[in-house]
N, C-alpha and C positions, 0 to 999 in steps of 0.2 A: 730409354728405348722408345722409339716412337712407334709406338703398337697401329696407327693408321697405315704408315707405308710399309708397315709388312706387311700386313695382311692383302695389301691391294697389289702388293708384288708376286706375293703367294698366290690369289685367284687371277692372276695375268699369268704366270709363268705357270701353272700346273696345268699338264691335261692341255696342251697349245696344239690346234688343229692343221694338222698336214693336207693342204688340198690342192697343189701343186699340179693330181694327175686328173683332176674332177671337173666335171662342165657343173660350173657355178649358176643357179639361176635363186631370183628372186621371186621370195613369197612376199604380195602386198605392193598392189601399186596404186595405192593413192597416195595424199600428200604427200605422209611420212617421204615415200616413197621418191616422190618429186625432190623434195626438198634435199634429200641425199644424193643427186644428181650432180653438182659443183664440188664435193667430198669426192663422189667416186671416180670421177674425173683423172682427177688428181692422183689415187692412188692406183687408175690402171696401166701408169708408169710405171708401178713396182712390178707388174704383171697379175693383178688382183683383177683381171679380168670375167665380169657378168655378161653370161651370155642371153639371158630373156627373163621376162616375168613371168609371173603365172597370178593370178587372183579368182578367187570362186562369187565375182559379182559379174554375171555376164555382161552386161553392158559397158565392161570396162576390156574384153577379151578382143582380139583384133586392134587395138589401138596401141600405140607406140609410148612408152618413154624415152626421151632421145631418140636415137634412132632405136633402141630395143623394144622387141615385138610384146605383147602380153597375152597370155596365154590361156586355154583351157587347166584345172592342174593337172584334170587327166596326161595331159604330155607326156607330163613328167614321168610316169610309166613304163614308157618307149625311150629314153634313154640309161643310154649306160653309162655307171662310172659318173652318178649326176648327182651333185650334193645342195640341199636348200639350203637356203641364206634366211629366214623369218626378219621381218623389215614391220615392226610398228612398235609405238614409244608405247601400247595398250597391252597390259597385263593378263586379262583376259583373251584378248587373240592371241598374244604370244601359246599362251600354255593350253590353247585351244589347238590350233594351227601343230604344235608339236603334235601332241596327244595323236591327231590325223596320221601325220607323218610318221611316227614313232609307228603308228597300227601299220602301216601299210609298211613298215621297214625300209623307209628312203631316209638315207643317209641326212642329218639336217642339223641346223646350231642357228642360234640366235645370230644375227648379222652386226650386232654391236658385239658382240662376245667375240668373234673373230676379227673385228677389226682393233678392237683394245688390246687382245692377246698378240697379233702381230705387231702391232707398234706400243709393247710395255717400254720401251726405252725412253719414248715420248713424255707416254703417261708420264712413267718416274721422275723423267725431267721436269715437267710440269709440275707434278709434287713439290719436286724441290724447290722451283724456283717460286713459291707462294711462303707470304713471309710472316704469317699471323696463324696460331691455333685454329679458330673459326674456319678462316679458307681451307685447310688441310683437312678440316672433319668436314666440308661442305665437298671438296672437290672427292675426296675417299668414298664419301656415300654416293656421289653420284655416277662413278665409276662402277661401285659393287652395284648399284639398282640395273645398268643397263648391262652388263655382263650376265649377269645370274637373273634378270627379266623378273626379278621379285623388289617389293618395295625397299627400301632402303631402313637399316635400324637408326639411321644418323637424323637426327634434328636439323631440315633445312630449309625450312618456308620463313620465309622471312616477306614484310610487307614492303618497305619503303623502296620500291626500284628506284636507280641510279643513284638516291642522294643519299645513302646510307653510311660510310665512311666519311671522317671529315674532313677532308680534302676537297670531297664532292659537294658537300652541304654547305660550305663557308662561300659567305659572299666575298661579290669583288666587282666593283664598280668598273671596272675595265674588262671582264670577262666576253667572249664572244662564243657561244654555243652554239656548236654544232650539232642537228636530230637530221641526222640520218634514217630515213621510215619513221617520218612522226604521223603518220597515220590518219586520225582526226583532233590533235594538239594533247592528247592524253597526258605525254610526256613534259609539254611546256606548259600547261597549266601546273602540273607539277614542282616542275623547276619556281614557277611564278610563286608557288607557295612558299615553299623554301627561303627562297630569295627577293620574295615582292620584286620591287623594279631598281633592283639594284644592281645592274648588270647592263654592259653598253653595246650586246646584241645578240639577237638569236637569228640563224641562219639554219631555216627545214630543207629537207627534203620530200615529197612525197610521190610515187610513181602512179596508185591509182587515181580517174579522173573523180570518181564522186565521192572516196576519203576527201580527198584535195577540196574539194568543194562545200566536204562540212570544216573543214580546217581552217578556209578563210573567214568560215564566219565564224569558229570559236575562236580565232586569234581577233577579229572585229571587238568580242566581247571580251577577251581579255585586255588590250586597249586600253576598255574605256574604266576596264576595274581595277587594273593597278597605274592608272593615268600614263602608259605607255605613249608614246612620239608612233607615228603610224611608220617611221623607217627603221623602228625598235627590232619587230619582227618581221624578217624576209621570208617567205616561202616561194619553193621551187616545184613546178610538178612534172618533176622528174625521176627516174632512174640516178644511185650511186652505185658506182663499180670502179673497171679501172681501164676505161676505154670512154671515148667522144663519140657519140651516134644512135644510131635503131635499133632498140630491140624490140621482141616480142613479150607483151607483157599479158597476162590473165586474171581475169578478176572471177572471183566466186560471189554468186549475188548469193548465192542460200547464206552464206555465214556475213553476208554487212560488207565485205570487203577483207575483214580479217584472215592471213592468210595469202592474200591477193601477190603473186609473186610474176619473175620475170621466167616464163616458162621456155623460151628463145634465144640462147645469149649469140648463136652465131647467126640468126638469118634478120632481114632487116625489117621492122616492125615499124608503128608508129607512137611508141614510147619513147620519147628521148635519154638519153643516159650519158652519165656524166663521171669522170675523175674528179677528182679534188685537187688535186696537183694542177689539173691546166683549168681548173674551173672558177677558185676559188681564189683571187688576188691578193686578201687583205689575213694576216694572222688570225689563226683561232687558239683557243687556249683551252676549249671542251670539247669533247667528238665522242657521240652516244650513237650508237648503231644495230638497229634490229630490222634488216633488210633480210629475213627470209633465205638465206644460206650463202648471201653474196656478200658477209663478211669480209669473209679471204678475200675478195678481190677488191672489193674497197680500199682495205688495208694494202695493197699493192699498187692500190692508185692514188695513196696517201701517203707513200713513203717522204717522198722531199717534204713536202710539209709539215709531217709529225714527226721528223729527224728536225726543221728548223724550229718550230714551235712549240715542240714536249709539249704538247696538249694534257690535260686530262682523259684518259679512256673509258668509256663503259661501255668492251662489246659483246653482244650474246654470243654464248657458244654452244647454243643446246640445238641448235637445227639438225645437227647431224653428230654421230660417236666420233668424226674423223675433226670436226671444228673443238674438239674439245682440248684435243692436243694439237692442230697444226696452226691453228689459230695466234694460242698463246705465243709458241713459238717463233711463228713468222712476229710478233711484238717485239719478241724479244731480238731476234735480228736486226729489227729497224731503231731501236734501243736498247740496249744492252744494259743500261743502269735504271731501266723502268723497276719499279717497286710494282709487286702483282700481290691484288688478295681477289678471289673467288666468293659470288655470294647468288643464291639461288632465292629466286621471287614466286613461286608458283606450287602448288601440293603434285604435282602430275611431273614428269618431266621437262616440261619446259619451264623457260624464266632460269637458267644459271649465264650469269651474266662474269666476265671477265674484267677488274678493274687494274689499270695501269696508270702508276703515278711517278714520276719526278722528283725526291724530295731535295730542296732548296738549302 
């Protein structure tokens, strides 16, 4: 019996929240908040429609996400028939923010708890299609952490991001990697460890201008210390998605850049952005992607390519509860005989990363 996916069926399927006749708004509009912007998108096709935010930081009140307004939370008061949504990956505000709500009796549930509960079919799919013990106890806790907004009983930090399976780890002198959000080369120095200079190339991408700026020079100096060819490693400073053109991009200077996301995906900016299907000429055979919740669309602008290539995949799916499960599965559409194991990098919620492999 597999005591993980029952239990993660059981806290999906019990106690499933009817809100069909309720004006939806969100508590919490920073990052978190941002970043589940391309998720809810997507699911206000189902009619999971969010009408405003509300946040108790005044200098965030009057200001929009998307087009949606942000709020005093007083509002929330004056409407009827109005149910909160709690929107942060922080334990402590989660059970703070209730504790509020709960006093004042407005109707309220975590925003991952209702987004997991209505798509348990997903989830379970998901489940199933993870093909190793580890992933099913890594993907099961991290399920139960954002549903029930308490830490997770499951063992899931693990250090070695991307090259921890061995698929990922083994070299290959012919290999061409793709870093999709490589930041300031974190990740290629990384790889470079792994694999010293045995691999015949690495193609970045990066959308902010002053990451990109320290990335040319730590690829300068990786170069010179695993005696790379200076057309070893390409970097691009741009935008991945699934569209050719402008967007609006933001950088947050208080956190370094980390963070730094495309806050604009339909008006025309001056960040360039880029598909990989019309962008990218020559096979790749790795494709690692931590752009900030624009997975999904990445992977939609990468379909021909990682249908002709069977790449190796590693991509995060902790940006949002909705990339957890739509993610995989859009993978598994574009492949169908992908091998998937699940493996989380980080003590906090983020860092669960998505891997998809091929076997030969």
């Amino acid at each position: 019996m597999d005591t993980n996916r029952k239990a993660i069926e059981k806290l999906l399927t019990e106690e499933k929240r009817e809100l069909s006749n309720k004006h939806l708004w969100i508590w919490g509009a920073g990052d978190t908040a941002v970043l589940y912007q391309q998720g809810l998108s997507r699911i206000e096709e189902e009619g999971f429609v969010i009408e405003g935010y509300v946040d108790s930081d005044p200098k965030k009140q009057g200001n929009t996400i998307g087009t949606k307004q942000i709020c005093d939370p007083e509002a929330l008061y004056n409407i009827e028939d109005v149910c909160v949504l709690i929107c942060s990956i922080r334990e402590e505000v989660l059970h703070s923010v209730k504790a509020e709500l709960d006093k004042r009796k407005i109707e309220n549930y975590y925003l991952d708890e209702v987004i997991l509960k209505n798509h348990a079919n997903e989830v379970l799919a998901c489940y199933d299609a993870l093909g190793d013990e580890k992933s099913r106890e890594v993907y099961a806790g991290i399920i139960q952490w954002r549903v029930t907004g308490c830490r997770t009983r499951y063992p899931l930090n693990m250090t070695e991001d991307y090259f921890v399976l061995d698929s990922f780890k083994r070299s290959n002198k012919d290999e061409i990697f793709v870093d999709c959000g490589a930041y300031v080369g974190d990740t290629i120095e990384s790889y470079c460890e792994v694999k010293g200079n045995n691999f015949k190339k690495i193609i970045a991408f990066e959308a902010d201008r002053i990451n990109y700026q320290k990335l040319e020079k730590n690829i300068a100096r990786l170069n010179h210390e695993y005696g790379l060819s200076d057309s070893q490693i390409v970097i691009h400073n741009c935008a991945v998605a699934d569209k050719m053109g402008k967007i609006v991009f933001s950088r947050y200077e208080n956190n370094d850049g980390i963070g730094s996301k495309i806050t604009n995906y339909e008006a025309e900016g001056d960040c360039d952005v880029i598909c990989l299907d019309e962008y990218l000429k020559e096979p790749y055979t790795f494709l690692k992607a931590d752009i900030e919740s624009f997975e999904y669309r990445m992977l939609q602008g990468a379909k021909k390519s990682i249908q002709a290539n069977r790449p190796l995949l590693a991509i995060c799916i902790y940006h949002s509860s909705i990339d957890l499960y739509s993610v995989p599965l859009l993978v598994k559409e574009i492949v169908p005989d992908y091998k998937f194991a699940v493996r989380h990098h980080a003590t906090d919620l983020s860092g669960t990363v998505l891997y998809a492999w091929r076997e030969v």
